[in-house]
Structures are given as structure tokens and as C-alpha cells.
N, C-alpha and C positions, 0 to 999 in steps of 0.2 A: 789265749788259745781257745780253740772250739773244736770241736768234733762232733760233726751229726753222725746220727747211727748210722748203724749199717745196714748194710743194704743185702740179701742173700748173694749178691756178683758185687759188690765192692764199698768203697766209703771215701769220705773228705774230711779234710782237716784246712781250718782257717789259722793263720796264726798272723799277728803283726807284730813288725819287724819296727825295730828302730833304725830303721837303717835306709836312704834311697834307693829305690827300685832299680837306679842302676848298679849299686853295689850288690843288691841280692842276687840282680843276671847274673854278674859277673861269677859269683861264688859257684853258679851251676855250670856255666861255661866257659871259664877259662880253666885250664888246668893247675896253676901254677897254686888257686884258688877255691879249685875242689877237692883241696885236702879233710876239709871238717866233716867229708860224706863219709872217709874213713874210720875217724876215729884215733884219730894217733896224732901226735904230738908233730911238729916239724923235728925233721935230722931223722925219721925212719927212713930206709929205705924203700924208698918207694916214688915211684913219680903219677901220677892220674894222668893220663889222654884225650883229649876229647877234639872230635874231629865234626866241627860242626857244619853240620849240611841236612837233608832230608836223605838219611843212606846211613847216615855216618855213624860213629860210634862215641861212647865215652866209659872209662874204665878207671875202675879205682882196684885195689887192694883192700879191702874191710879186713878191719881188728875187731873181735868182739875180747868183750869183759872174760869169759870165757877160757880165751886161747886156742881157740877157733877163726881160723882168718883163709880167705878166700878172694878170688878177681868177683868182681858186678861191676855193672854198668846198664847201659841200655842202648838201645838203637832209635835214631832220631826221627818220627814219624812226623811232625811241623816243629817249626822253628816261625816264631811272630819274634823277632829282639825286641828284647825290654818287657815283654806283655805273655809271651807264652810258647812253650815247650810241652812236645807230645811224644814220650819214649815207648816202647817197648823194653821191658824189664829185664834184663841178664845180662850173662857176657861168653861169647864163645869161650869156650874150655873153663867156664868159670860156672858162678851157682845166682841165679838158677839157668842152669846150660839154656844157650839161647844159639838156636838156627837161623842166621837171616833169611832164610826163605817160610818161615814157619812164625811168623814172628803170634799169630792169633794163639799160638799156644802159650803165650805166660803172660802174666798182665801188662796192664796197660798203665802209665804213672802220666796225669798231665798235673804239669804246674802254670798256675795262672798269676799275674803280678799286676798290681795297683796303688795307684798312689792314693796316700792319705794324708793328710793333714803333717801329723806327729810320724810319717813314714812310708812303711810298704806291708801292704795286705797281700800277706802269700796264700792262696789254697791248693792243696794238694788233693787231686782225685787220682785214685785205687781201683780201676775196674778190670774187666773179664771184657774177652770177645763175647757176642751172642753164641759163636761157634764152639766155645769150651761148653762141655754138659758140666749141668751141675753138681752132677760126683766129682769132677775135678776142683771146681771153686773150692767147694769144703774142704778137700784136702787141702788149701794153700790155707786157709783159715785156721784150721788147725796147727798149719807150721807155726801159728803165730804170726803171721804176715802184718797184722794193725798194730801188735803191738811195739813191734821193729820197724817199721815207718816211723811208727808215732816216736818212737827213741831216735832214731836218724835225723827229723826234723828235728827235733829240740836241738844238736848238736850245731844246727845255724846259724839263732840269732848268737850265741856267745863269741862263733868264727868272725862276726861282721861287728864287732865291738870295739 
């Protein structure tokens, strides 16, 4: 795993996978397979969505350690199969509340996928519209936002094992 710094509007994580690039896709868009974004074991209640188009949506249930659990997801800004996915971050009535018509107000998640040798080279970028002012950045920094990606990713390669 890698992590370059951060950036004041956002950051990236590289991680490689054991796994082929088309088992990682799969893990992010199929439903039946984007259970590990959750966090919960199979036989919870619960089923993920994901409705893939440039429009569309995908939705899980998150379980934190916690006992704190809530809907996310995001809304699908491109779609490359196999190479790359461009979301906006939320989920209607869920956290962080997301408007599809507002989508420049929560961040921005793209995932890039490649192949390697020994597997799949995922990186994840973390950013901001230009249009959020930077009093708003800070505050999702604050929520803790790197360090709850950076925990979500890790929760991957073990689903694809």
C-alpha cells in the first residue's frame, strides 16, 4: 500500500491487489459482491444496489466497529469497465446526504484499475469540486474522511481472497 499526502482538496491511495483486475471491477459493481464496502459478514441483512450507468446509483448499508451504521454509496459520474469508475460520494436519505442534482457538493471518489504482473494496481482518489470553498474541505477532514477510506480500502483485498 501507498498513500501520498494530502493535498488541502483531497488525496490518493495506491494499493495492489492479488487479485485480476477483473475480479476487483467486479467487487465495486456487481452487488451481490459489494458486500466487503460494508463491513459485515454474509447472512446480515442487507442487500447492496448498484445500478450501473453514468446516472445511476450504488448503495450499501455500512456497519462501523462502532455501532453506528448508515446507507452510502455514490452516484456514477464515468464508468471505463475494467479500468475506471468516477462517483460522487453519498446516498440519498443516507450519509453523506447526497442530491443528484447537487452532486459538486460532496466529494468526488475515482477508482483507477491496472494490471500488474503478480495482479491489480487499484488507486483511489479523494477530491473536492473547485466549487466547494475551502471551509467546507476542512470540515470533511476533520470528519476523519482519509482515515475511513484508508480503513474501507483495506476491507478489499481480504473480500477478493
Amino acid at each position: 500500500m501507498t498513500t501520498e499526502p494530502t493535498t488541502d482538496r483531497g488525496f490518493t491511495m495506491t494499493r495492489v491487489l492479488s487479485a485480476p483486475r477483473a475480479a476487483v471491477w467486479a467487487a465495486w459493481t456487481e452487488p451481490e459482491k459489494l458486500r466487503w464496502f460494508a463491513g459485515v459478514e454474509p447472512g446480515v441483512d442487507f442487500e447492496p444496489s448498484v445500478d450501473l450507468r453514468v446516472g445511476g446509483a450504488w448503495r450499501v448499508h455500512l456497519y462501523q466497529p462502532d455501532g453506528v451504521d448508515y446507507v452510502t454509496g455514490g452516484i456514477y459520474q464515468e464508468i471505463v469497465p475494467g479500468e475506471r469508475l468516477v462517483f460522487a460520494w453519498g446516498a440519498v436519505g443516507g450519509w453523506p446526504e447526497l442530491d443528484p442534482s447537487q452532486v459538486d457538493e460532496v466529494p468526488v471518489v475515482t477508482i483507477e484499475l491496472a494490471d500488474r504482473a503478480d495482479g491489480t494496481v487499484m488507486t483511489t482518489s479523494f477530491g473536492f469540486a473547485d466549487t466547494m470553498p475551502d471551509t467546507d474541505v476542512a470540515k470533511w477532514f476533520d470528519l476523519g474522511i482519509r482515515p475511513g477510506w484508508n480503513d474501507t480500502i483495506d476491507r478489499l483485498a481480504p473480500a477478493l481472497g
